[in-house]
PDBQT receptor file of N, H, CA, C and O in Angstrom, charges set to zero:
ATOM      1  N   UNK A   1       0.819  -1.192   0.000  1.00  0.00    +0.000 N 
ATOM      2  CA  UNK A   1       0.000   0.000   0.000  1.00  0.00    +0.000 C 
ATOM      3  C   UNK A   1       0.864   1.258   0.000  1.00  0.00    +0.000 C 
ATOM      4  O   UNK A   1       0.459   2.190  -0.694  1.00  0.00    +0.000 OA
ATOM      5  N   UNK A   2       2.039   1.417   0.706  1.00  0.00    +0.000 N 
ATOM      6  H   UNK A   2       2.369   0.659   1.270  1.00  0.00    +0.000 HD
ATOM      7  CA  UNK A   2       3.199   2.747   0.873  1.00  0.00    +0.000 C 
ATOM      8  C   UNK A   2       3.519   2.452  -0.897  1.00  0.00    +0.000 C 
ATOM      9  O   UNK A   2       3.531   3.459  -1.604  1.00  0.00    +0.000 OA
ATOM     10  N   UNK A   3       3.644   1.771  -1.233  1.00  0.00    +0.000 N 
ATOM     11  H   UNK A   3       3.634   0.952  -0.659  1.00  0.00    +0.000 HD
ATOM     12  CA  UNK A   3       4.169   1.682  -2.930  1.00  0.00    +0.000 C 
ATOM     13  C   UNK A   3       3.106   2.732  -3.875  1.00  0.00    +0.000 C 
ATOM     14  O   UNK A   3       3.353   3.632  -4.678  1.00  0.00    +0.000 OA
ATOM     15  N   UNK A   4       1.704   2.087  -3.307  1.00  0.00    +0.000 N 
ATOM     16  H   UNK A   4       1.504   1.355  -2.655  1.00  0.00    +0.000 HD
ATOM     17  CA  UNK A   4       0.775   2.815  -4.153  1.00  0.00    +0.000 C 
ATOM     18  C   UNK A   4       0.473   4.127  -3.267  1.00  0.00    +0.000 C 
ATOM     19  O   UNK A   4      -0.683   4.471  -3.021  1.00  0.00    +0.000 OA
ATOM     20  N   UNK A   5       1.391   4.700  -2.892  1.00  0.00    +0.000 N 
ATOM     21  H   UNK A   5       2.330   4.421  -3.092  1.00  0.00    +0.000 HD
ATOM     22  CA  UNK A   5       1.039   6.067  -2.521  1.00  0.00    +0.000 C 
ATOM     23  C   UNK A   5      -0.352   6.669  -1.024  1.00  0.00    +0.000 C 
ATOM     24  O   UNK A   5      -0.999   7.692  -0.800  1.00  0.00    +0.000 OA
ATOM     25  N   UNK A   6      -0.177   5.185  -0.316  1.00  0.00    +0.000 N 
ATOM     26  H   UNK A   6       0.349   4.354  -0.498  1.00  0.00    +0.000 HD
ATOM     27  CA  UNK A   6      -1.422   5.491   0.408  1.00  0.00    +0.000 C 
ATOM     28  C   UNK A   6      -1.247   6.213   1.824  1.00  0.00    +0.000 C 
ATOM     29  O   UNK A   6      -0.605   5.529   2.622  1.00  0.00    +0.000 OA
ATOM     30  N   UNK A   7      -1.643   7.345   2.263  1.00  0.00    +0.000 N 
ATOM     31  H   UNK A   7      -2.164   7.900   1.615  1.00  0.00    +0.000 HD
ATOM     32  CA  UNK A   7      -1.231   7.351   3.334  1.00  0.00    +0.000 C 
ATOM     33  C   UNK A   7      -0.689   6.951   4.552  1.00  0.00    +0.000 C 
ATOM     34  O   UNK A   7      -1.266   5.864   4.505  1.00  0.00    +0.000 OA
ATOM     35  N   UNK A   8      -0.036   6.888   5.673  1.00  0.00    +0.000 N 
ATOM     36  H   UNK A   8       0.432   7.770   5.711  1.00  0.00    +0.000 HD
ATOM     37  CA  UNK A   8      -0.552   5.596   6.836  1.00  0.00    +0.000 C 
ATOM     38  C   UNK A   8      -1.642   5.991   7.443  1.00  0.00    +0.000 C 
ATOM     39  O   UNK A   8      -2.053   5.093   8.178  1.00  0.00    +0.000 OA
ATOM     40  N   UNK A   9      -2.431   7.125   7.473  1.00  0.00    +0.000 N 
ATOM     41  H   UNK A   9      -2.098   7.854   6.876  1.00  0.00    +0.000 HD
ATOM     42  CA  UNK A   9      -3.851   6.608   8.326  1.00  0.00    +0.000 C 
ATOM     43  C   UNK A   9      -4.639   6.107   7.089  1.00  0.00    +0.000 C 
ATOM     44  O   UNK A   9      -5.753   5.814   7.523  1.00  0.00    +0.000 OA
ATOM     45  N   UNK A  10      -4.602   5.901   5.938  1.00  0.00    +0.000 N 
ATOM     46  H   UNK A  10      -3.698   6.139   5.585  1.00  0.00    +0.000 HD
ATOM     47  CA  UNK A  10      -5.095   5.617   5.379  1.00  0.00    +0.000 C 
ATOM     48  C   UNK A  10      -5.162   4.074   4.599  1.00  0.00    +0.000 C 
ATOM     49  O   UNK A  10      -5.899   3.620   3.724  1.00  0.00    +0.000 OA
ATOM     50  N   UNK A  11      -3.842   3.435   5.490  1.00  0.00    +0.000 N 
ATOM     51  H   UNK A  11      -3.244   3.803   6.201  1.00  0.00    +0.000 HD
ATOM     52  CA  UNK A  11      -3.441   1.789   5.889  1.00  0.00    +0.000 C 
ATOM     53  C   UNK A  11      -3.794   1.468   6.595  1.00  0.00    +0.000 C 
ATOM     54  O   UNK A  11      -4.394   0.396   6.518  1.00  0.00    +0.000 OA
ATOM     55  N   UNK A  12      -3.666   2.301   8.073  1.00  0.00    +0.000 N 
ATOM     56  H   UNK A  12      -3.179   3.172   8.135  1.00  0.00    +0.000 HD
ATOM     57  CA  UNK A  12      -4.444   1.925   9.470  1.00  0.00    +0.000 C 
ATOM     58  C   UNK A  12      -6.204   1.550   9.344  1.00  0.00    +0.000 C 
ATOM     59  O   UNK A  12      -6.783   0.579   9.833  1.00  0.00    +0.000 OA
ATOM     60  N   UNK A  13      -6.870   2.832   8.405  1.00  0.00    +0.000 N 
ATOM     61  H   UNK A  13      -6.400   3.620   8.008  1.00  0.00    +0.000 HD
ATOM     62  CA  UNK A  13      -8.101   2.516   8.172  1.00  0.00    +0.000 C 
ATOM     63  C   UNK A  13      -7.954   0.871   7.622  1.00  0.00    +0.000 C 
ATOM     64  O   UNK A  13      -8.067  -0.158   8.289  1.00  0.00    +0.000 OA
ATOM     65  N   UNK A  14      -7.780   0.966   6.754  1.00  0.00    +0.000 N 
ATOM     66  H   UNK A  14      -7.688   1.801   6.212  1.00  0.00    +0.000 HD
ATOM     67  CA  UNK A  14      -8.302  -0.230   5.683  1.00  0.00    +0.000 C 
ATOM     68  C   UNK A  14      -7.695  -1.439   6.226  1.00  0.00    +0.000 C 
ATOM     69  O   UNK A  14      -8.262  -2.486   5.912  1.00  0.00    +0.000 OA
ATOM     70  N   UNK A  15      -6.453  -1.542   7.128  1.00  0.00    +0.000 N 
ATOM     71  H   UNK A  15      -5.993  -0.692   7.383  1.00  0.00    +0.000 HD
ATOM     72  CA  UNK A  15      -5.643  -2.707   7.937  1.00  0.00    +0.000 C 
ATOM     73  C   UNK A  15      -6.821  -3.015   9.122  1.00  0.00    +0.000 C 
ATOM     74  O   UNK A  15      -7.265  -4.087   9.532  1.00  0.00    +0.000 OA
ATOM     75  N   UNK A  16      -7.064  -1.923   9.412  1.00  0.00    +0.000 N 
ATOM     76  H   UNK A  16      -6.703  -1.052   9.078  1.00  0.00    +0.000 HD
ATOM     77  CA  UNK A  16      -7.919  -2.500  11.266  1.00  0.00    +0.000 C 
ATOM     78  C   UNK A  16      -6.892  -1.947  12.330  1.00  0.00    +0.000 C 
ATOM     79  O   UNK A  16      -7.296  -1.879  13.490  1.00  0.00    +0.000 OA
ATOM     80  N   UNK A  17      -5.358  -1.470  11.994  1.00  0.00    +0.000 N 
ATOM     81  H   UNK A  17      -5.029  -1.526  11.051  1.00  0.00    +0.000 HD
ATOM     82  CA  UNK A  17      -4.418  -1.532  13.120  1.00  0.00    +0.000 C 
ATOM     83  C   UNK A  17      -4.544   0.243  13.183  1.00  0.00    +0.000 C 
ATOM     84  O   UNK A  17      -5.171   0.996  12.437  1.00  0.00    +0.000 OA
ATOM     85  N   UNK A  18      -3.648   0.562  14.429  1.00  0.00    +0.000 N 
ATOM     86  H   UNK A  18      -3.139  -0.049  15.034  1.00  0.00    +0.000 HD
ATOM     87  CA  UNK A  18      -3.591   1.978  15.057  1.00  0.00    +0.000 C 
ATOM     88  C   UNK A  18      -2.571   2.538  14.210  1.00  0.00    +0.000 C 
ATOM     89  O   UNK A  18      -1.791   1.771  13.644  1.00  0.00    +0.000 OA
ATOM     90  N   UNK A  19      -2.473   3.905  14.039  1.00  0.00    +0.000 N 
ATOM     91  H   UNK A  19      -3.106   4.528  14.498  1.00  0.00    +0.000 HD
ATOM     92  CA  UNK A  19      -1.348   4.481  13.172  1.00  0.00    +0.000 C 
ATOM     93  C   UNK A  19      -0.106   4.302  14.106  1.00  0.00    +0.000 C 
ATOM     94  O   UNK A  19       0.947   3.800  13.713  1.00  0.00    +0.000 OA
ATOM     95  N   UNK A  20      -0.305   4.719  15.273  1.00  0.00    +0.000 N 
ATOM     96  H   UNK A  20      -1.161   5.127  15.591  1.00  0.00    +0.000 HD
ATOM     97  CA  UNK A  20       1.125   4.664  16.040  1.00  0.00    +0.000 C 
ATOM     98  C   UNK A  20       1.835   3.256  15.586  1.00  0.00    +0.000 C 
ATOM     99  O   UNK A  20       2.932   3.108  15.048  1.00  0.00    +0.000 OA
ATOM    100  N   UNK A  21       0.731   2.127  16.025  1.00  0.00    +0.000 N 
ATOM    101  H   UNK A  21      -0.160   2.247  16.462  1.00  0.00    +0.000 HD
ATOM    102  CA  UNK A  21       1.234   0.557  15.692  1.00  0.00    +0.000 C 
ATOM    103  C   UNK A  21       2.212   0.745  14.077  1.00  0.00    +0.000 C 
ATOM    104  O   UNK A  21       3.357   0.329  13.896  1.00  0.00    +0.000 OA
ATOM    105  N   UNK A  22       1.275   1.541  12.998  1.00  0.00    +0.000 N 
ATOM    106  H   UNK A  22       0.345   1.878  13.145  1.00  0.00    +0.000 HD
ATOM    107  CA  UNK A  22       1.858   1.125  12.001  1.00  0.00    +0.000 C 
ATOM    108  C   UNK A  22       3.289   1.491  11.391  1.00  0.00    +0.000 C 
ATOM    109  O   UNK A  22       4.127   0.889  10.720  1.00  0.00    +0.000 OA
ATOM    110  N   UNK A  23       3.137   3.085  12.083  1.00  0.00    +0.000 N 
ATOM    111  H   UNK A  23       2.457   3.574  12.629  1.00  0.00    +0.000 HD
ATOM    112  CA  UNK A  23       4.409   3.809  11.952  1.00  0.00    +0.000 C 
ATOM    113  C   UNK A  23       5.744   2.942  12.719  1.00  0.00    +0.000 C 
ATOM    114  O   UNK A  23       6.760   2.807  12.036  1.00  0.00    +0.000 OA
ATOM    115  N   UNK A  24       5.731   2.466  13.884  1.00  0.00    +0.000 N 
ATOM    116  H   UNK A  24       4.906   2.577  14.438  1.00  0.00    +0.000 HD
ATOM    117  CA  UNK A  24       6.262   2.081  14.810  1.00  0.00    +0.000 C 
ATOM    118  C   UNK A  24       6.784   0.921  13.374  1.00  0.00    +0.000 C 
ATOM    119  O   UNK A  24       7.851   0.890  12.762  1.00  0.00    +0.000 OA
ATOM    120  N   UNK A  25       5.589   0.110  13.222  1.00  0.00    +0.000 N 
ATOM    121  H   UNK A  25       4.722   0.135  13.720  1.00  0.00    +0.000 HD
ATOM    122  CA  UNK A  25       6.226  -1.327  12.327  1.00  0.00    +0.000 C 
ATOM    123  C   UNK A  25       7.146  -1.071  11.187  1.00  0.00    +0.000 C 
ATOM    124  O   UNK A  25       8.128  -1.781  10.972  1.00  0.00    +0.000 OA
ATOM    125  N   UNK A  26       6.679   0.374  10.164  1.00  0.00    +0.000 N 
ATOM    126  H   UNK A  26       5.881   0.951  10.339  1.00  0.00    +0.000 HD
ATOM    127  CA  UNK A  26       7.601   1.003   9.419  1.00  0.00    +0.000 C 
ATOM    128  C   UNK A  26       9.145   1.194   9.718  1.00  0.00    +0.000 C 
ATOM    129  O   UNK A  26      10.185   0.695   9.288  1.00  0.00    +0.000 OA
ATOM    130  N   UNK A  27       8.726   2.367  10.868  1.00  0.00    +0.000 N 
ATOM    131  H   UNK A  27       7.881   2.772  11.217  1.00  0.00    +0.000 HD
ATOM    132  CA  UNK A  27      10.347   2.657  11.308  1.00  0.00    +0.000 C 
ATOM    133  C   UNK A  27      10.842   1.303  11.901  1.00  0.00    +0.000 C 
ATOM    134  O   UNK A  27      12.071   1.235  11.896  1.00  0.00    +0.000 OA
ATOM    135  N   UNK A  28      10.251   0.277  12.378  1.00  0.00    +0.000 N 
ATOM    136  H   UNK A  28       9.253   0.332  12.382  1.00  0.00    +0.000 HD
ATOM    137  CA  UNK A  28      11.143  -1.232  12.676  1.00  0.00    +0.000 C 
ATOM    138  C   UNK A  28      11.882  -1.688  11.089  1.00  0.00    +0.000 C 
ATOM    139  O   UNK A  28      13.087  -1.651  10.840  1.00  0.00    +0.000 OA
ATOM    140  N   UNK A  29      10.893  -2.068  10.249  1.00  0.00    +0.000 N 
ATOM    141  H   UNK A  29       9.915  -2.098  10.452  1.00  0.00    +0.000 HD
ATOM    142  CA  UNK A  29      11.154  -2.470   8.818  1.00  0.00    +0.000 C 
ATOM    143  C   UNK A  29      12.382  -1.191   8.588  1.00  0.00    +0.000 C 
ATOM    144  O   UNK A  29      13.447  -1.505   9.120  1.00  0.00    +0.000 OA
ATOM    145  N   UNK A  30      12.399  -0.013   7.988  1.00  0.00    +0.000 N 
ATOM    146  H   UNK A  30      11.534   0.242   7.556  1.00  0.00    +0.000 HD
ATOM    147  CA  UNK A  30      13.306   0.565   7.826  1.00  0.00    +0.000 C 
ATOM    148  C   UNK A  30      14.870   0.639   8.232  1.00  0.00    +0.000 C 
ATOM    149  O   UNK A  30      15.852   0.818   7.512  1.00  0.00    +0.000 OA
ATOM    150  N   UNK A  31      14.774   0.450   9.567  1.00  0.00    +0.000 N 
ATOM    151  H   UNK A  31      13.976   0.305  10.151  1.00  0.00    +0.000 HD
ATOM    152  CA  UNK A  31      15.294   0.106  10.455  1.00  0.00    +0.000 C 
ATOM    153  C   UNK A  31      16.072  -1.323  10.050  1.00  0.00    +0.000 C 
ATOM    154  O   UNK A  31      17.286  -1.391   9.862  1.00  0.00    +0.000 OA
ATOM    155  N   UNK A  32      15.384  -2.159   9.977  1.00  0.00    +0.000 N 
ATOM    156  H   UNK A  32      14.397  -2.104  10.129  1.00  0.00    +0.000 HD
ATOM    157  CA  UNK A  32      16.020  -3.508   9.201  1.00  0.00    +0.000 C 
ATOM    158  C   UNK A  32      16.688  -3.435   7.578  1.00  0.00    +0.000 C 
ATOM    159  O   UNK A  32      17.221  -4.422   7.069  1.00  0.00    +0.000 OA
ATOM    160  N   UNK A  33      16.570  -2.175   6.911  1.00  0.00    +0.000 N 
ATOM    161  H   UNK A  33      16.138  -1.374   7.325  1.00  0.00    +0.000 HD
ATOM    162  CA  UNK A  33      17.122  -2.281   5.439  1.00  0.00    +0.000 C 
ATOM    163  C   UNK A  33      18.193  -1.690   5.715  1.00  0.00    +0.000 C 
ATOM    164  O   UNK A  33      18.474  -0.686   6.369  1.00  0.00    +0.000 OA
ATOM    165  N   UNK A  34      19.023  -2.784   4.868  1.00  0.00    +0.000 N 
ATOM    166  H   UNK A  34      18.795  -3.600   4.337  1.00  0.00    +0.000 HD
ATOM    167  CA  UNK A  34      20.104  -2.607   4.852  1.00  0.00    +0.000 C 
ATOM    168  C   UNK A  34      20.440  -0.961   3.834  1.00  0.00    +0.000 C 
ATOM    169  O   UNK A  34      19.983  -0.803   2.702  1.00  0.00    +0.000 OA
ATOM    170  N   UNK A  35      21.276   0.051   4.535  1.00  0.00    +0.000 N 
ATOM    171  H   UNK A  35      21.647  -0.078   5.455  1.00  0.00    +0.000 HD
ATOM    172  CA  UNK A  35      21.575   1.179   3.805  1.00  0.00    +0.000 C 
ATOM    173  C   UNK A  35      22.339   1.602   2.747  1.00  0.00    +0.000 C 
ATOM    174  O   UNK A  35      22.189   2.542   1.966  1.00  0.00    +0.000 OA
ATOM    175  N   UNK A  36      23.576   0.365   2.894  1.00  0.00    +0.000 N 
ATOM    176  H   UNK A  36      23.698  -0.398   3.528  1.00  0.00    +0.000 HD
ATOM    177  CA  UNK A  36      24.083   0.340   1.819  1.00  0.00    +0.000 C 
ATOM    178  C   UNK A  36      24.023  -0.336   0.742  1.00  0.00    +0.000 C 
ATOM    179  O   UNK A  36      23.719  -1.509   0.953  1.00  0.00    +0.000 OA
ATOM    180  N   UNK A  37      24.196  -0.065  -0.365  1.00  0.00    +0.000 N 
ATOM    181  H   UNK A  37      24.443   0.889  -0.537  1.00  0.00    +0.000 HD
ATOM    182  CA  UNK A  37      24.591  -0.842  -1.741  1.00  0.00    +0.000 C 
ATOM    183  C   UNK A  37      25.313  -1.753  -2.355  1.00  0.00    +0.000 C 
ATOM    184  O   UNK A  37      25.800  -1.105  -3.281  1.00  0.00    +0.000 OA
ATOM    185  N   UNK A  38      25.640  -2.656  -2.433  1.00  0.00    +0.000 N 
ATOM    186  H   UNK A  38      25.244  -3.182  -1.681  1.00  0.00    +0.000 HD
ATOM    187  CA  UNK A  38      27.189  -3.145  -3.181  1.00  0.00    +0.000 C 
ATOM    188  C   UNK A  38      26.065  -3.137  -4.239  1.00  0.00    +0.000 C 
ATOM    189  O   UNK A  38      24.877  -3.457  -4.197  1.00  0.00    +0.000 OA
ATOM    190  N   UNK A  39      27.102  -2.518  -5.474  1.00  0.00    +0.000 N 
ATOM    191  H   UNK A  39      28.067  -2.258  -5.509  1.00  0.00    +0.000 HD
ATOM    192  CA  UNK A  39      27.030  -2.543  -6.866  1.00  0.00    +0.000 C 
ATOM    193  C   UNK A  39      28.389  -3.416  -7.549  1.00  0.00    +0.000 C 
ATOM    194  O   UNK A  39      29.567  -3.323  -7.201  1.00  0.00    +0.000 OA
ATOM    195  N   UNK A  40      27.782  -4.310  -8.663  1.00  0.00    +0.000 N 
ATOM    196  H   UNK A  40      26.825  -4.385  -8.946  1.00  0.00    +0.000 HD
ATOM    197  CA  UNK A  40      28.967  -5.124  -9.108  1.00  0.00    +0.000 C 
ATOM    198  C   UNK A  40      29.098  -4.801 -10.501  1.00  0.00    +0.000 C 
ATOM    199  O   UNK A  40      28.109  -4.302 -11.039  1.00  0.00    +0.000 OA
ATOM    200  N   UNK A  41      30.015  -4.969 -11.110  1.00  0.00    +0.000 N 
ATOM    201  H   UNK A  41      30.819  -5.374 -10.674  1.00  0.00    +0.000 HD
ATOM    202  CA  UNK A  41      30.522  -3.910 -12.247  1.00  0.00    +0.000 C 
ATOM    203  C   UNK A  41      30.100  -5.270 -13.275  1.00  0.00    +0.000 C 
ATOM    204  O   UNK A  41      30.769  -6.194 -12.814  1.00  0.00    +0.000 OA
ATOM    205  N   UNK A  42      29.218  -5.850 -14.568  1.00  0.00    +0.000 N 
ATOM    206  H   UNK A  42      28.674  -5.099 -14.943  1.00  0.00    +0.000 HD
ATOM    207  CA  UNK A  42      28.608  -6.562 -15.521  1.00  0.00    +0.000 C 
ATOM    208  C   UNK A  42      29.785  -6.991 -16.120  1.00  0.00    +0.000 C 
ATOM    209  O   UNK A  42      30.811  -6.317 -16.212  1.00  0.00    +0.000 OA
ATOM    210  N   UNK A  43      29.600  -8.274 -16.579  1.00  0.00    +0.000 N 
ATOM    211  H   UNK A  43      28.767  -8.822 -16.504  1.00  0.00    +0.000 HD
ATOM    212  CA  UNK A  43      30.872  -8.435 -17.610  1.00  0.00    +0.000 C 
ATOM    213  C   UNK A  43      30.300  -7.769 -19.142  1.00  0.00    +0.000 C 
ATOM    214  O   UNK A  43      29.176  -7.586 -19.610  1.00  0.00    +0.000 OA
ATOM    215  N   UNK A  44      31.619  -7.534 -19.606  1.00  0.00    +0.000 N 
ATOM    216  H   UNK A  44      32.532  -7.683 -19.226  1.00  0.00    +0.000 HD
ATOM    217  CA  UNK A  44      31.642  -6.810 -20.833  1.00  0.00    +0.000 C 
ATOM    218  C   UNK A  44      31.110  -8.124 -21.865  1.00  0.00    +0.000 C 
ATOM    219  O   UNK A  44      31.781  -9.106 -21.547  1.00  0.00    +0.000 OA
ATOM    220  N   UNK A  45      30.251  -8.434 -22.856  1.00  0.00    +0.000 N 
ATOM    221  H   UNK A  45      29.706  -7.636 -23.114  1.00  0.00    +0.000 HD
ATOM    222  CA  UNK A  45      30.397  -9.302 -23.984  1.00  0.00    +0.000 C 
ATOM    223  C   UNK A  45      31.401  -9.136 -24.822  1.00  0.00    +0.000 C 
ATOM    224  O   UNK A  45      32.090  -8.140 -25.045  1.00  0.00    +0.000 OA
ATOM    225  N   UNK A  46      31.435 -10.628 -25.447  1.00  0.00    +0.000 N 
ATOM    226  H   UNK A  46      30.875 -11.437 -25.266  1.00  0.00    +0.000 HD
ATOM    227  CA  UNK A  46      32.679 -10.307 -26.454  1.00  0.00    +0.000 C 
ATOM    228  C   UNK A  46      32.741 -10.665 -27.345  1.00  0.00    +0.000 C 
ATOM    229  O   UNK A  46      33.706 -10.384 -28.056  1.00  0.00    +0.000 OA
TER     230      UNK A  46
């Protein structure tokens, strides 16, 4: 639902859960992604 642009009280509505609950679960999830990147350089064809 955050993909399609939905508010969070507007997840909380349609979930059943409290906004605090949901924000809280967000900043946990966020919290769990990893921040950095490794980027690996493609092999060239030949």
């Amino acid at each position: 639902m955050l993909l399609e642009r939905l508010a969070l009280a507007a997840i909380a509505r349609i979930t059943g859960v409290s906004e605090r609950w949901l924000q809280m679960y967000v900043n946990q999830k966020y919290s769990q992604t990893p921040q950095e990147v490794e980027v690996t350089q493609k092999k060239q064809a030949s």
